[in-house]
Each structure stands twice: as C-alpha cells, then as structure tokens.
C-alpha positions in Angstrom: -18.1 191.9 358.8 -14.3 192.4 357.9 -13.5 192.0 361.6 -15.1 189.2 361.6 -13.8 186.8 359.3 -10.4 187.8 360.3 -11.2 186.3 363.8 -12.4 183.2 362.7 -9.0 183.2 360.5 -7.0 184.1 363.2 -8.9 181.7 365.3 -8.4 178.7 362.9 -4.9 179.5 362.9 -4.5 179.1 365.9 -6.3 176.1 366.1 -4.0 174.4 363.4 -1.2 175.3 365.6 -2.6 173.6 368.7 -2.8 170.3 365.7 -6.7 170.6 365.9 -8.7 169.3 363.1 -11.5 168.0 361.8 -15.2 168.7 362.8 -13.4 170.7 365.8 -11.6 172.9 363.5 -15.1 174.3 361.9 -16.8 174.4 365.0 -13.9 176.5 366.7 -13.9 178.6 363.7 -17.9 179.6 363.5 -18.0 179.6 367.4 -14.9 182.9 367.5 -16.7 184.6 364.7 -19.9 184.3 366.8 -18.4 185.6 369.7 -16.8 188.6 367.9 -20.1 189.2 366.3 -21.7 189.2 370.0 -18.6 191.6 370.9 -19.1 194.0 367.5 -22.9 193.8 368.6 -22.8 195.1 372.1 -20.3 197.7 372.1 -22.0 200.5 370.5 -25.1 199.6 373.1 -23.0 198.7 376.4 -21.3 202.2 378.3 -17.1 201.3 377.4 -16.0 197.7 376.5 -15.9 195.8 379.4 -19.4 195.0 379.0 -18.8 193.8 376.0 -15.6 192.0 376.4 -17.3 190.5 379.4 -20.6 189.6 377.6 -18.8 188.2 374.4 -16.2 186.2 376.7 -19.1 184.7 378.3 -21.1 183.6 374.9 -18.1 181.6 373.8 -17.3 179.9 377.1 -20.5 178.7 377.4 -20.4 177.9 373.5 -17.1 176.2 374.7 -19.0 174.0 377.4 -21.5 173.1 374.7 -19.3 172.0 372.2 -16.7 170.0 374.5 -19.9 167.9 375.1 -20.8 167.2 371.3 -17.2 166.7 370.3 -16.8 164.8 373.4 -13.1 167.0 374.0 -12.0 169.2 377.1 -13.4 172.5 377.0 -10.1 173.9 377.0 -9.2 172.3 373.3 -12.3 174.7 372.0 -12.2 177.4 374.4 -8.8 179.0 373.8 -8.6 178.9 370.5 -12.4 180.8 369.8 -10.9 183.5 372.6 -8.7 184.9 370.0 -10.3 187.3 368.2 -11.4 188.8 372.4 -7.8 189.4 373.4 -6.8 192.8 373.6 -3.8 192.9 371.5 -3.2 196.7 370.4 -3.6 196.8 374.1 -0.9 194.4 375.0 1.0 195.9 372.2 0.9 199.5 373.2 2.1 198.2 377.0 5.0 197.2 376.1 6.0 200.4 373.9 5.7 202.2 376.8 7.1 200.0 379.1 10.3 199.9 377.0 9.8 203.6 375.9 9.5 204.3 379.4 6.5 206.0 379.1 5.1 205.7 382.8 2.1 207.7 382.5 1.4 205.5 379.3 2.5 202.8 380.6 0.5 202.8 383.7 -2.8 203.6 381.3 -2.9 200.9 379.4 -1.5 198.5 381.8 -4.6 199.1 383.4 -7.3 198.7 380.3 -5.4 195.5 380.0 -6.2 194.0 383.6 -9.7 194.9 383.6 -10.1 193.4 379.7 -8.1 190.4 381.0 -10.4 190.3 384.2 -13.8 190.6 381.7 -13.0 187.6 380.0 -11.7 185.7 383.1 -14.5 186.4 384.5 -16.7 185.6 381.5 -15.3 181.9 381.6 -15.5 181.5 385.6 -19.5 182.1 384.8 -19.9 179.7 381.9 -18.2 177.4 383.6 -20.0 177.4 386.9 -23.4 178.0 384.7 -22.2 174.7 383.1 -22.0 172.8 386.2 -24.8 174.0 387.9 -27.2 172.7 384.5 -25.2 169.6 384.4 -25.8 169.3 388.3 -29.7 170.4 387.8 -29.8 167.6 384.6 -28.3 164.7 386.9 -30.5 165.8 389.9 -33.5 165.2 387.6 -32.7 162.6 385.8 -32.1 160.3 389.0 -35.1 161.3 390.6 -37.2 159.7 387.3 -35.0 156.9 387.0 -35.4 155.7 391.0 -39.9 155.9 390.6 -39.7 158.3 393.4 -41.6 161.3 391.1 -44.1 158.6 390.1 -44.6 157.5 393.2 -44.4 161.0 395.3 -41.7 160.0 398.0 -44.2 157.1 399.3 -42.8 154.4 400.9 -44.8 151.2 401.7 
C-alpha cells in the first residue's frame, strides 16, 4: 500500500513539473497508483518481473489512450507521467555504480535487467497503442456502416 501512494506522489510530481494541472493532475495520479497496484499484483503470480513490468506497462498505456480521449489531450501528456512509479530506478542506479566502479561483471548484469525492463514497458505501450487504433478503427468502421443505411438495408442496391 506504502509503495503505492508513493507512486502516485512521485507521479504527481512529476506531473507538476511537466505544468499539468487540473482534472489531469488527479487522473494521472489514480491512473500510476493503478498501474503499480497491477504491477505489486502480478509479481508474486508471474515467473520474474518482466511479466509484470510488461503487464502493468500495458494497463496504463491503454489507461493513457483512455484518458487522452476524456481530457481530450495527447496521450503522451498522461502517459509519461503515470509510467513513473514502472521505471526501474535501483536498476538504473546500480548501472551506473558499476559502470563508474568499473565493475564489468556488475556492470554488464544489470545493464542487461535494465534493457529487457526498458523493452517490457516499450513494448507494453507499442500494444496499447496499436490496441487503441485498431478499436478506434473497428468504432469508425461501424459507425459508417449505420450512418450510410447500408446494414438496414443489407448492401441492396435498387
């Protein structure tokens, strides 16, 4: 629960920093604690925690999608901010000690956990994001097809 709250902090933080306010600033806020919860969730139950870097990544990119269309805003304005709390900083961190230690067995150890974590959550928001398009191009596709009589009529021309 801990964790938790101290991603949405860090998250709103951030999001004050970026000059966000405002209805975005609460919905970034609940939206990175979500995530982190989905994250906290599925660790325990996923083998390691790319599954659960990639799983969490993907909730809040496709929570991102959702709420650039309510708030009418770019994607990116919420997205970033609610992937906070999912970046591996001790990670990061721990890199660059050995890098500068010159640690290479270290070194080349965690550079390693950091590409693939990086790689989860790129990959996480490359799926929302074509999951988004696809639903917005399904919406459209149906939407046209009712407006223009053609389902009424069943494609019959006269």
């Amino acid at each position: 629960m801990s964790q938790t709250l101290m991603g949405m902090v860090a998250s709103c933080c951030f999001a004050l920093l970026f000059g966000i306010r405002d209805r975005k600033l609460l919905f970034i806020t609940l939206g990175s604690g979500a995530g982190w919860a989905v994250y906290l969730l599925l660790k325990p139950r996923l083998p390691g925690i790319y599954g659960a870097i990639f799983f969490a990544s993907l909730f809040v990119a496709l929570l991102a999608e959702i709420y650039a269309r309510l708030l009418k805003t770019p994607v990116l304005v919420t997205l970033v901010p609610m992937l906070v709390p999912e970046i591996p900083g001790g990670d990061l961190y721990y890199t660059m000690y050995y890098f500068v230690m010159q640690e290479e067995k270290l070194l080349s150890e965690y550079s390693k956990k950091v590409i693939f974590e990086a790689a989860c959550i790129a990959l996480g928001i490359i799926l929302a994001a074509w999951l988004a398009k696809f639903a917005s191009s399904v919406w459209r596709f149906f939407l046209t097809v009712e407006g223009s009589g053609e389902a009424r009529e069943g494609r019959r021309r006269t």
